[in-house]
C-alpha positions in Angstrom: -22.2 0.3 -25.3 -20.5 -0.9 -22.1 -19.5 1.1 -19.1 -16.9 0.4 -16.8 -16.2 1.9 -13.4 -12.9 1.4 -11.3 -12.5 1.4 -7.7 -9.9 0.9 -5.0 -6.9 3.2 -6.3 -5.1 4.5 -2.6 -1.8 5.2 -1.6 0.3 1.7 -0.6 3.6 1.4 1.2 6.5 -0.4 -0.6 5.9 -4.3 -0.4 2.3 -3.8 0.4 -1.0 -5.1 -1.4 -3.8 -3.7 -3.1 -6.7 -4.3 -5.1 -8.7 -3.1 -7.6 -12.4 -3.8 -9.3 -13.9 -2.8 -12.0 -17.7 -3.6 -12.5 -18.8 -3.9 -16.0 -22.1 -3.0 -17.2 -24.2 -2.6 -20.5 -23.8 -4.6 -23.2 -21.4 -7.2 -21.8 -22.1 -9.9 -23.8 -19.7 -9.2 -27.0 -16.6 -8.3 -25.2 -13.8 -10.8 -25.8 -11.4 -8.9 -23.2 -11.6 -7.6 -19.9 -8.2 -6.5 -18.5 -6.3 -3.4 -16.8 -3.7 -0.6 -18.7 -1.6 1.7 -16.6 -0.3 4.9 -17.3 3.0 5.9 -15.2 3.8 10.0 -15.7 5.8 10.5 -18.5 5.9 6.9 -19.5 3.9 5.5 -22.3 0.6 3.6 -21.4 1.5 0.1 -20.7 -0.8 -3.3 -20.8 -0.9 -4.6 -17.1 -3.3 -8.0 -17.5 -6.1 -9.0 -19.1 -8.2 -12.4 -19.1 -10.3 -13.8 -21.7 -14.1 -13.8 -21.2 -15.1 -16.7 -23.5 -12.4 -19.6 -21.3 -10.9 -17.4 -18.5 -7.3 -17.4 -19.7 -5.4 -14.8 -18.1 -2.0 -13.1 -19.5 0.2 -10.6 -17.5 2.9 -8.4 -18.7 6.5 -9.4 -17.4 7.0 -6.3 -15.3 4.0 -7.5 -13.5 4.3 -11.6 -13.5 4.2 -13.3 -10.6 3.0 -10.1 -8.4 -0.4 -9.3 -9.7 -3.3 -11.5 -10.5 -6.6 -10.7 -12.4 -9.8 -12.4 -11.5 -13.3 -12.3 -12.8 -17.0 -12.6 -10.7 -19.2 -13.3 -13.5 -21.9 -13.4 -11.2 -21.4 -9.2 -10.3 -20.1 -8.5 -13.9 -16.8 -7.6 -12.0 -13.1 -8.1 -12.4 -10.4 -7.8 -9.9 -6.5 -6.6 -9.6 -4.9 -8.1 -6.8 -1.6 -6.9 -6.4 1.0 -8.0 -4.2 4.8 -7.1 -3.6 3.7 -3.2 -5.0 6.9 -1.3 -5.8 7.1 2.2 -6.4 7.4 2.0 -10.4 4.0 -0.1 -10.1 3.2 4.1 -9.2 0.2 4.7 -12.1 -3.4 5.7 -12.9 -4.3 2.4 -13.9 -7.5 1.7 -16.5 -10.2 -1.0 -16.7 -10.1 -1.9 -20.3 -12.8 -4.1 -22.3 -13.4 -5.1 -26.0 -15.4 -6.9 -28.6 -13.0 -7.4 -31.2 -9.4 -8.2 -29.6 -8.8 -11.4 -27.7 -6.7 -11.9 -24.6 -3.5 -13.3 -25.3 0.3 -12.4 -24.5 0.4 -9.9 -27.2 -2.1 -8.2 -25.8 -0.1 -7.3 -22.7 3.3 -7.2 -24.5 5.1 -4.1 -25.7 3.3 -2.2 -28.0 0.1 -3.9 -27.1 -1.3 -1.3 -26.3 -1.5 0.6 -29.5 -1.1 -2.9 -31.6 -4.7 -3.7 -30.0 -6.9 -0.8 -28.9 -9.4 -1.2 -26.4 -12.8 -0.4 -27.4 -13.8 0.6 -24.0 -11.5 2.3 -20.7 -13.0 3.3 -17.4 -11.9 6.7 -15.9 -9.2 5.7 -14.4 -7.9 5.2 -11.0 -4.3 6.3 -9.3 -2.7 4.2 -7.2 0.4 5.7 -5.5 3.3 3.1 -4.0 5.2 5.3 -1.6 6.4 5.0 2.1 
């Protein structure tokens, strides 16, 4: 089992920066993918980033490229968010996501990722607001 626990969710002005962690713990050593999922109201979840844990390749979907970055400290079993240039659609509860059978790669973070590759594991969630 592996447990993951989100922090840094906050209300962010238009334009602003933010980020996120998520510190993993349990049995770490089988996942394949750590990444993020966010759920906007009354929009379907949607894959935000994710990175591989076996060579660090990182994939980010398109609404998000260029904006947000993940990061991992191995180290602290912890991965990061960053996100830059926050707009109010980026408005969400966004999850911490992990699994051992589904690697990192665009179609992960694509439409339909989501449900094309479950996640075995999601945090509890945290909201992050983008309003002035």
């Amino acid at each position: 089992q592996v447990q993951l626990v989100e922090s840094g969710g906050g209300l962010v002005q238009p334009g602003g920066s933010h980020r996120l962690s998520c510190v993993a713990s349990g049995t770490t050593v089988d996942l394949r993918t750590i990444g993020w999922i966010r759920q906007a109201p009354e929009k379907e979840r949607e894959g935000v980033s994710c990175v591989s844990v076996s060579d660090g390749s990182t994939y980010y979907a398109d609404s998000v490229k260029g904006r947000f970055t993940i990061s991992r400290d191995n180290a602290k079993n912890t991965v990061y968010l960053q996100m830059n240039g926050l707009k109010p659609e980026d408005t969400a509860v966004y999850y911490c996501v992990a699994d051992q059978l589904y690697g990192c790669t665009p179609r992960t973070v694509a439409p339909g990722g989501v449900l094309a590759y479950p996640m075995d594991y999601w945090g509890q969630g945290t909201q992050v607001t983008v309003s002035s």
